[in-house]
C-alpha positions in Angstrom: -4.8 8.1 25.6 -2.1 10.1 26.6 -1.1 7.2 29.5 -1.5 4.7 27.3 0.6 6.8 24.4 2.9 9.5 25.2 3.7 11.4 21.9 7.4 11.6 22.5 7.5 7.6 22.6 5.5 7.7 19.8 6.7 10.3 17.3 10.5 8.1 18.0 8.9 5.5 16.7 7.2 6.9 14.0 10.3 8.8 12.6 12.3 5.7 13.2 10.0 3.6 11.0 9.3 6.0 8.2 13.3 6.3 8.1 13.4 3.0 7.4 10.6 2.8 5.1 12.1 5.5 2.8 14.4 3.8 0.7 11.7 1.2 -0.7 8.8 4.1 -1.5 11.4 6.8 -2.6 13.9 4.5 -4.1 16.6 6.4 -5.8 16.6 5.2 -9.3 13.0 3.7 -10.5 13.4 4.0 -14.0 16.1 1.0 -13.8 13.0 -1.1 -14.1 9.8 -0.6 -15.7 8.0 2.4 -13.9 4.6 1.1 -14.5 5.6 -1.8 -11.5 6.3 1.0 -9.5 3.0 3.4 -9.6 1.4 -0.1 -9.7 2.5 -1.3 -6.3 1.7 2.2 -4.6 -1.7 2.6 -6.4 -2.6 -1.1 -5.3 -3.4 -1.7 -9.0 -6.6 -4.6 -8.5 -8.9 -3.7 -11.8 -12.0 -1.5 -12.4 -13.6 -0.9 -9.1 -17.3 1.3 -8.8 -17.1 4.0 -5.7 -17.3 2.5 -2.5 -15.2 -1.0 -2.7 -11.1 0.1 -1.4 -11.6 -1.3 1.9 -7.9 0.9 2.7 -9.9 3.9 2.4 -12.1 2.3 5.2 -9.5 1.2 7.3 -8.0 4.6 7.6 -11.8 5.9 8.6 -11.8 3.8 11.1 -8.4 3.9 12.6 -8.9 8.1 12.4 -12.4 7.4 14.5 -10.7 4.9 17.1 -7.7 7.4 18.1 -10.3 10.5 18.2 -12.1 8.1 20.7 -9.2 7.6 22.9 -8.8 10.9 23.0 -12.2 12.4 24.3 -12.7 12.3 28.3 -15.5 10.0 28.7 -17.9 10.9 30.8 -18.0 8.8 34.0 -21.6 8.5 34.6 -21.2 7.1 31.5 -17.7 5.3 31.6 -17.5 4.3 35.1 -14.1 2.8 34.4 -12.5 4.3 31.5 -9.0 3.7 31.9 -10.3 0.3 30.8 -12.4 1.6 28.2 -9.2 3.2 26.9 -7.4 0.0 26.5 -10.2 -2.1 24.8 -10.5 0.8 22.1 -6.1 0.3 21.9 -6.6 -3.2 21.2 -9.2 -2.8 18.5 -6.7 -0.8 16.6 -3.7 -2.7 17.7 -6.0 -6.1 15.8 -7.0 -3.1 12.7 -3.4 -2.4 12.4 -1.6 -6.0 12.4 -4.5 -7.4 10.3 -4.8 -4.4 7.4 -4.3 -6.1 4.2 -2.7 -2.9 1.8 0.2 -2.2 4.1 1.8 -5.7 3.5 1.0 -5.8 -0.1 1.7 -2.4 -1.0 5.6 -3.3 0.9 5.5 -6.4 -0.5 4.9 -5.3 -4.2 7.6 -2.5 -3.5 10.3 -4.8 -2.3 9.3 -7.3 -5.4 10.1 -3.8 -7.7 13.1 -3.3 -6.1 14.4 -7.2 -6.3 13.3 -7.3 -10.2 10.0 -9.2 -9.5 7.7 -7.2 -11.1 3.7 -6.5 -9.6 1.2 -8.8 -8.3 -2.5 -8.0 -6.9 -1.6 -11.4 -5.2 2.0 -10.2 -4.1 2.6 -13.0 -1.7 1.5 -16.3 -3.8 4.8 -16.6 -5.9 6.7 -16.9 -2.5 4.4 -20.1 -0.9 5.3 -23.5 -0.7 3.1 -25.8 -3.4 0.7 -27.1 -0.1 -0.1 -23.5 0.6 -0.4 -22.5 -3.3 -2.9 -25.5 -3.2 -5.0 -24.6 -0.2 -4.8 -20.6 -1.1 -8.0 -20.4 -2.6 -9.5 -22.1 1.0 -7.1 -20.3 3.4 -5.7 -17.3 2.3 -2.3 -16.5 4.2 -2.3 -16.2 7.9 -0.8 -12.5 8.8 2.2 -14.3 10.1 3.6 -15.7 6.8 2.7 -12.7 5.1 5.3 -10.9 8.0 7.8 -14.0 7.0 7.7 -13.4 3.2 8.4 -9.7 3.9 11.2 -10.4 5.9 12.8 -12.3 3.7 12.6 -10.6 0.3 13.6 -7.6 2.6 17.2 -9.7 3.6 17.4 -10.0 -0.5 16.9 -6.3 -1.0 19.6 -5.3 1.8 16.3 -3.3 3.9 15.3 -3.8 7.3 11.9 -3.7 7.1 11.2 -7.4 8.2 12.3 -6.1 11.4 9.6 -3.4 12.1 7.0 -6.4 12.7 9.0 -8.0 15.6 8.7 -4.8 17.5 4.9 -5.2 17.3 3.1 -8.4 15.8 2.3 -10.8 18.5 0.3 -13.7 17.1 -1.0 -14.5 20.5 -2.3 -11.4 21.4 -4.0 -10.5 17.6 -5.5 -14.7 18.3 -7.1 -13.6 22.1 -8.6 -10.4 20.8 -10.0 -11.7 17.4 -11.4 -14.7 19.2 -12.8 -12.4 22.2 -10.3 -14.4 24.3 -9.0 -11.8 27.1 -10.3 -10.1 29.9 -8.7 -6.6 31.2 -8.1 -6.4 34.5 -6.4 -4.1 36.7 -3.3 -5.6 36.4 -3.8 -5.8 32.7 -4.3 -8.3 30.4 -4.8 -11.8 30.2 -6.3 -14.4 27.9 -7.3 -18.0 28.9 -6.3 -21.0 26.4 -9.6 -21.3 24.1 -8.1 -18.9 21.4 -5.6 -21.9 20.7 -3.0 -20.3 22.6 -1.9 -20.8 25.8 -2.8 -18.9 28.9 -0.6 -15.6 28.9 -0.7 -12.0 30.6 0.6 -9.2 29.7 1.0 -5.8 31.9 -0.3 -2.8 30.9 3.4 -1.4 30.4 3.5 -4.5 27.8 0.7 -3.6 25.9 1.4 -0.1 25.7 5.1 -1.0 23.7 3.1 -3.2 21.7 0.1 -0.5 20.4 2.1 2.2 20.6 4.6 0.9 17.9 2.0 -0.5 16.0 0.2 2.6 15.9 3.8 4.4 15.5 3.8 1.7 12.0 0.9 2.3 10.8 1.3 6.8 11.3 4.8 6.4 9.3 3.1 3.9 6.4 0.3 6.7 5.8 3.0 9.0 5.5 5.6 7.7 3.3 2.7 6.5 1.2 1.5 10.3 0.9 4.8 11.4 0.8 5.9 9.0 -2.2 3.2 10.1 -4.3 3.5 13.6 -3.5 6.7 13.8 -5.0 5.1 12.5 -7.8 2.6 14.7 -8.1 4.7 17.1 -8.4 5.8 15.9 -11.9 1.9 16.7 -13.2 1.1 18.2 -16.4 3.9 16.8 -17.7 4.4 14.6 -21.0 7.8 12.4 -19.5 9.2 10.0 -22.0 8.5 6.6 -21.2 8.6 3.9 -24.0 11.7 4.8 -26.7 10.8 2.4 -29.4 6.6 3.5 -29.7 7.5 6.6 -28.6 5.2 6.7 -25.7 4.6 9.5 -23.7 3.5 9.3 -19.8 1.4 11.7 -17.2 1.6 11.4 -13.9 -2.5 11.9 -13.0 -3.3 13.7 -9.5 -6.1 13.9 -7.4 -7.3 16.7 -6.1 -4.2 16.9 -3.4 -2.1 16.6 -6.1 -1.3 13.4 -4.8 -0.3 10.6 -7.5 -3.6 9.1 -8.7 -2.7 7.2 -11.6 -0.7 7.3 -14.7 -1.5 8.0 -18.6 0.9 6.6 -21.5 0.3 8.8 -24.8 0.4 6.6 -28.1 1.7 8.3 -31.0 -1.6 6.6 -32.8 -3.7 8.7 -31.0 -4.5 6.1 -28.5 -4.0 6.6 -24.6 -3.5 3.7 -22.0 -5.1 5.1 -18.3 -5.2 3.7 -14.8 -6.7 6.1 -11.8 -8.0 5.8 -8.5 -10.0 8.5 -6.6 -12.4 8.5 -4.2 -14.9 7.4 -6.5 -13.7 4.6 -7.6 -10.9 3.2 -10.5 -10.7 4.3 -13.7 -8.8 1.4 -16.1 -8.6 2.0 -20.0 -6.2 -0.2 -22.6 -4.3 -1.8 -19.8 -4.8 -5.0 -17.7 -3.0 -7.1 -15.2 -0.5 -9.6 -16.4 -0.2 -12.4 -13.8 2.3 -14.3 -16.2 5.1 -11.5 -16.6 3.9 -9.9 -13.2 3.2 -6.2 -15.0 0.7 -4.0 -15.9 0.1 -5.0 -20.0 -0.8 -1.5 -21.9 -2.3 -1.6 -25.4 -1.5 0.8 -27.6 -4.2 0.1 -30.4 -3.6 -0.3 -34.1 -0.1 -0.5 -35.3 0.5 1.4 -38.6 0.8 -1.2 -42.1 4.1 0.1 -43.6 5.8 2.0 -40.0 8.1 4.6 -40.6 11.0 5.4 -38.1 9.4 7.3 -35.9 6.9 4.4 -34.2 5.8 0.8 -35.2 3.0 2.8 -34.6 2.8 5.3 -37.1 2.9 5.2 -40.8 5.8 6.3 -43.3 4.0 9.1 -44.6 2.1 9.8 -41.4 2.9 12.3 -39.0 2.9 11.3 -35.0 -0.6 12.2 -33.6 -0.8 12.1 -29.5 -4.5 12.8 -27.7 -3.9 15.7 -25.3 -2.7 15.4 -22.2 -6.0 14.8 -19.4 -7.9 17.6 -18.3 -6.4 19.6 -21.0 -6.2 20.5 -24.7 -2.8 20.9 -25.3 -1.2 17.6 -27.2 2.1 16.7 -26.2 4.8 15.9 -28.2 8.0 13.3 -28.3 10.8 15.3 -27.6 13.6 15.8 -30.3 
């Protein structure tokens, strides 16, 4: 789609956005709040799920299969007119793009971390007026006021990221191609007035700015995503000191990147708390959501009937006992 998309446009844009993106998934000092929040909002913490049910993992399937198809040289026997073909595959992605559901959560949750906020699956609900709250089991949240919610907890953190989504979103044009509204010509494009809207065009210049920087968004949230828990992953193997009065002890878990996975918090009664996604699904043990306080709750077991100093968690005349670290036999141990 090199017409449609040249790579100097869109590598600007990218850099641009992941520039401006930086700040909220590499933020310089996350232990000022409770990590947990933190791996929580970039791991889309939900609950247990079986193989099969992260609809992100989808989304990026099918995003990689639409560009690879606006890339191949169709064959005009075939594709009689595929310049148009082109453009109908753009605006499939350009709907995929705007209407993607982790990209505003996973921002959302990141910019509630930042502000003190804490995590929610549900990142948006604590910021709707009582009508919506009411009809939010019925509705949902349009895309629109999920863009207006980031925007302003984004003026609160001192970020621009609210204003990545004017360069792209346009209600109007997501409402004609969701509700098969539009015809492209060879001027370009144009939707009549049954999608609610009223009659617009837009030429083909105007819809190229439009899916190029949406594409451009969605590049540089894939990679500050990777990149975030990359840097992470680097920290693997490793037994970091997390909760001073239990004496807890947490792993950052990788996949097989090396890419941040999940976490493990080591109880000095020999209990573990564990959250991981893969590929094959989520792996949740001694930990659970916490709507009320907006974290993740971890459970570290039995508490020990006459503590000593050490832990509330282990006895006077017991010694601390941590199960070894995953993947591994070697048991770590709370640093002196």
């Amino acid at each position: 789609m090199n017409k449609l998309d040249p790579a100097s446009v869109f590598n600007a844009h990218r850099d641009r956005y992941i520039k401006i993106l930086e700040p909220l998934f590499l933020p310089d000092d996350v232990t000022s709040h409770d990590i947990i929040r933190y791996f929580a909002s970039l791991l889309r913490v939900l609950g247990m799920e079986d193989k099969g049910w992260d609809p992100y993992a989808e989304s990026r399937n099918i995003l990689n299969d639409l560009n690879r198809l606006m890339r191949v040289e169709l064959p005009e026997k075939d594709f009689p007119d595929a310049d148009k073909t082109i453009w109908r595959l753009g605006l499939l992605l350009y709907c995929h793009v705007v209407e993607m559901d982790a990209p505003y959560e996973v921002i959302t949750n990141l910019l509630r971390f930042r502000l003190c906020k804490g995590y929610s699956p549900s990142p948006f609900f604590d910021s709707l007026t009582d009508k919506e709250k009411k009809n939010f089991a019925k509705t949902g949240i349009r895309t629109g006021r999920k863009i207006e919610i980031i925007k302003e907890l984004s003026k609160q953190s001192g970020l621009g990221i609210g204003e990545i989504f004017d360069e792209f979103y346009s209600n109007k044009l997501r409402n004609a191609v969701q509700h098969s509204d539009f015809i492209v010509t060879d001027e370009g494009f144009r939707c009549r007035s049954g999608s609610g809207a009223k009659a617009f065009m837009l030429s083909f210049e105007e819809l190229d700015v439009l899916i190029t920087k949406a594409k451009a968004f969605i590049a540089a949230f894939l990679q500050i995503e990777t990149t975030a828990r990359q840097v992470w992953g680097m920290q693997k193997g490793r037994a970091i000191p997390y909760d001073i009065t239990y004496k807890g002890l947490m792993e950052i878990l990788v996949d097989d990147r090396d890419l941040l996975c999940g976490f493990a918090v080591y109880w000095p009664n020999n209990s573990r708390s564990l959250y991981r996604r893969t590929k094959d699904g989520v792996e949740m043990v001694n930990c659970m959501i916490d709507l009320a306080n907006a974290t993740i709750d971890l459970f570290v077991d039995r508490y020990a009937r006459v503590p000593g100093k050490f832990s509330p968690l282990v006895e006077h005349d017991a010694s601390p006992v941590y199960k070894p670290l995953d993947k591994s036999e070697t048991r770590p141990t709370w640093p002196l």
